[in-house]
N, C-alpha and C positions, 0 to 999 in steps of 0.2 A: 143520192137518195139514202143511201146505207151512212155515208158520214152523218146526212140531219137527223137520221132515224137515231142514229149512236150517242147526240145531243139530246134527245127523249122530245123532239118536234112528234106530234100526233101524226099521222098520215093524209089528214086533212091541211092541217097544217104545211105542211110537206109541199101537198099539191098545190096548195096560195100559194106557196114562195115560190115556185117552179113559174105559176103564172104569171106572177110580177115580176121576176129576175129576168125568164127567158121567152115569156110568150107560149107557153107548153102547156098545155091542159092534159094532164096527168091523172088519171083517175086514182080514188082512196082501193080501187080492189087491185088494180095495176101495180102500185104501191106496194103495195102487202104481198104480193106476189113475187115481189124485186126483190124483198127486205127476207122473206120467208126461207129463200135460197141457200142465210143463212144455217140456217137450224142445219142443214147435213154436213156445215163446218162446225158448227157448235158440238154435234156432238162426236166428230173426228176428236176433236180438241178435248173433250173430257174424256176421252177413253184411248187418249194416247200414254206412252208407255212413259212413268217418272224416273228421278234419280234412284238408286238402291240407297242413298242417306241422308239426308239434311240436316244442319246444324240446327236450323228454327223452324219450326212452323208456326204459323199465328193463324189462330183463327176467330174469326170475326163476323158477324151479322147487319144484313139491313132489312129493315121494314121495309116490307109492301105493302100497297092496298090492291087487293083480287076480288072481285065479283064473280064472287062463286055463289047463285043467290042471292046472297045479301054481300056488299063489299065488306072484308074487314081484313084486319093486317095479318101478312104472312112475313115470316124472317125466311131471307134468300142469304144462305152462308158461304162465304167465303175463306179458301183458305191457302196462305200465300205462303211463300218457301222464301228460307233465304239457301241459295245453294252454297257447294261448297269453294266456287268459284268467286261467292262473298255477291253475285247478282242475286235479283229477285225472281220469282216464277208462279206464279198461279196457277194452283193445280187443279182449281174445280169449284164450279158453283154446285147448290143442292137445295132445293127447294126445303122448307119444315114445315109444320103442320100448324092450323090455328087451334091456342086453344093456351094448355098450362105446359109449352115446351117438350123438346123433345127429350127419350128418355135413353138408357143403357144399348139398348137394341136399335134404336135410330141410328145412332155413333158408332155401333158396329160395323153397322152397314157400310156407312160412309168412310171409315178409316180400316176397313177390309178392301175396300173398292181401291183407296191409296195404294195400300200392303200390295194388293193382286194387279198394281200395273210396275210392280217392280221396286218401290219404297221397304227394303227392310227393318230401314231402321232410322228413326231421330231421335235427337239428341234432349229437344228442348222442345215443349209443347206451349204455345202463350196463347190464353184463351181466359174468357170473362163470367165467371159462373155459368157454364153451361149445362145444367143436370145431364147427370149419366156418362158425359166427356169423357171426367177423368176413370171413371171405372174402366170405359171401355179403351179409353188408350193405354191401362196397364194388361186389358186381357190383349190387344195388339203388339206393343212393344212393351213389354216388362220392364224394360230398361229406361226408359222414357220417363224424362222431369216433368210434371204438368205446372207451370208458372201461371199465376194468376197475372192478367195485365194489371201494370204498373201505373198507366196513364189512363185507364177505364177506372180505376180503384179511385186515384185522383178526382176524374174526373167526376164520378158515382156521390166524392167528398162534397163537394163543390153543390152539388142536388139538394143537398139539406140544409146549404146555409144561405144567410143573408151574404148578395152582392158586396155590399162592403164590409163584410168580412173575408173574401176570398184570396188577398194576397196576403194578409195576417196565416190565414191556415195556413195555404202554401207553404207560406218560410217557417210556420212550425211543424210540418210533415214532412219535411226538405230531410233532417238533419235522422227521420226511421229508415226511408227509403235508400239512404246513402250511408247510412251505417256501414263500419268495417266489418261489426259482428252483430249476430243475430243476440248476444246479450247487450249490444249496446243501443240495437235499437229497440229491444224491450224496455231500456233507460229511457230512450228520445221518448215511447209514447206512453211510458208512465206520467213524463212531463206533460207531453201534450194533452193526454185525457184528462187530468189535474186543471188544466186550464182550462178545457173546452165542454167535457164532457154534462155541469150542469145546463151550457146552452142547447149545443149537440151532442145530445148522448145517443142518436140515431146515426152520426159518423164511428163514433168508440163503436159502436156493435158491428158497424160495417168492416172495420179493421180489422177487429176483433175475429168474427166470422172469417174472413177471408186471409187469418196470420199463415196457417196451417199450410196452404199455396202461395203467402207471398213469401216466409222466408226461403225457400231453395235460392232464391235471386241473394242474397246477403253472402253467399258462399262461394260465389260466380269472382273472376278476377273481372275488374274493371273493364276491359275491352268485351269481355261479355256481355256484362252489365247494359253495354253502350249499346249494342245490336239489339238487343232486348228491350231497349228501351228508345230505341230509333225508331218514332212513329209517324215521319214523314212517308215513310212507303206504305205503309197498311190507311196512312189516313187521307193520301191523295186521292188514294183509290176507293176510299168511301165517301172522297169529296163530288168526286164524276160520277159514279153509280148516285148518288143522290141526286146529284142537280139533274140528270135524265130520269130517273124514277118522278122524281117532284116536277120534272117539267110536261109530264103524262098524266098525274093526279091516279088514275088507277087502272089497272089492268083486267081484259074481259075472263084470263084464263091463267095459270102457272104457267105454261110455254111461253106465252109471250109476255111473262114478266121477266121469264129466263131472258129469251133473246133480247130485251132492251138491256139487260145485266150485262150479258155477255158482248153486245157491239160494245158497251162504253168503254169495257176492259180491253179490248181491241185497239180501242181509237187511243190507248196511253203511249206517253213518254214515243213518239214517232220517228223522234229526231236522235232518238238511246240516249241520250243526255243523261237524263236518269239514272237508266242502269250504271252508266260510268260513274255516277256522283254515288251512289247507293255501293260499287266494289270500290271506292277509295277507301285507301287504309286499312285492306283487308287483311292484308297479311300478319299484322299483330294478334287480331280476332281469332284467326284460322290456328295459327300457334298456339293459344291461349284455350280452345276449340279442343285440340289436339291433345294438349297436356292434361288438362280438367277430366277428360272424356277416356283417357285412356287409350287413346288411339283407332278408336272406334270410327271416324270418318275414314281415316288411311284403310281403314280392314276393310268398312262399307264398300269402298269403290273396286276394292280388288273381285 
């Protein structure tokens, strides 16, 4: 029941299949009752104790739909680590609010909550215009890079144009993002906006706006670069929580859009395949990590 629940099957749902697979007449409150069990794992699980450092954090959001009254979307945030053992680790979902985002004191909260289960210090913060974020991740960690995503920026690109223009842009944004210097890729998008900017001049503003957070990445050695921009982990995991969010259409309460969030995260990577393919090649990173940073990982752990 807890695996179809973690697929985003309804409870109703649930108890069809139960009937037709095994002959089981299952009730939807029997159900909810099974599934419900989880929540005193769920919240073991966010208020267990983190690393003292991480090389990355990424943080990221999914829409919900909650009937609260009336349904309408809530962002359920997520935020994933890379450790320093170069696996992945999710340290916690957090409900936000509907409405115009959340703001400097939301982000407190939430990256005080990190801080206070043992997180002293990261290194690298990669997050998507979040108002308030970066303020408050400098009143948390002072030391702390805030990196605008690389592949949300792209991707953000890609919003304002014609389909077939999409691999044109690409191969002419290819050459800011991979810049060796932050003056040379002020060259790449002098070119690029030359080109594009009378079509799309709602992309130049987008880049434009968001330079200030994306050059710290132009400064990074390569094997940084590559973790940072390694969006198979953050984006498998937004692929499961959506297809169970979308296969539920809306949720009656924030609890239990929490817990369909948290069984799918649950039910990832089972077999650690994953994780093994996610620490390959870490030890160039971890060096690179090392040297950039100051030593700062080696000190966090002591």
């Amino acid at each position: 029941m807890i695996s179809l629940s973690a697929k985003g099957l309804t409870h109703g749902e649930i108890s069809a299949h139960l009937a037709e697979i095994y002959g089981a007449e299952v009730s939807k409150q029997t159900i909810s009752t099974i599934t419900d069990r989880v929540v005193e794992g769920m919240a073991e699980w966010q208020n267990r104790p983190l690393d003292p450092v991480y090389p990355v954090i990424f943080i990221d959001c999914v829409n919900v739909k909650i009937r609260d009254g009336q349904v309408a979307n809530r962002p359920i945030y997520v935020a994933l680590a890379v450790t320093v053992d170069g696996t992945r680790d999710i340290l916690g979902l957090w409900a936000g609010e509907h409405g115009d985002g959340e703001g400097a004191k939301y982000w407190m909260r939430v990256l005080s909550e990190i801080k206070n289960r043992g997180t002293r210090d990261c290194l690298i913060v990669v997050c998507d215009g979040l108002k308030g974020l970066p303020d408050a991740i400098g009143q948390v960690w002072p030391q702390t890079i805030v990196q605008t995503c690389i592949v949300h920026l792209l991707r953000n690109s890609f919003r304002y144009a014609s389909k077939k223009d999409w691999a044109v842009l690409a191969k002419d944004l290819k050459p800011v993002y991979t810049a060796p210097s932050e003056q040379a890729a002020l060259d790449s998008f002098a070119e690029f906006s030359e080109k594009w900017e009378k079509r799309y001049p709602a992309i130049i503003r987008l880049w434009t706006n968001a330079w200030a957070e994306f050059v710290p990445f132009l400064a990074f050695d390569q094997n940084i670069r590559t973790v940072i921009c390694t969006t198979n982990a953050i984006e498998s995991i937004n692929a499961r929580i959506r297809r169970a969010v979308n296969a539920r259409g809306h949720f009656p309460n924030e609890q239990a859009a929490l817990k369909c969030v948290y069984l799918a995260i649950m039910s990832l990577d089972p077999t650690g395949k994953g994780r093994k393919r996610w620490s390959n090649r870490w030890k160039a990173a971890l060096n690179a990590f090392e040297i950039t940073f100051d030593g700062r990982l080696s000190a966090g752990r002591q």
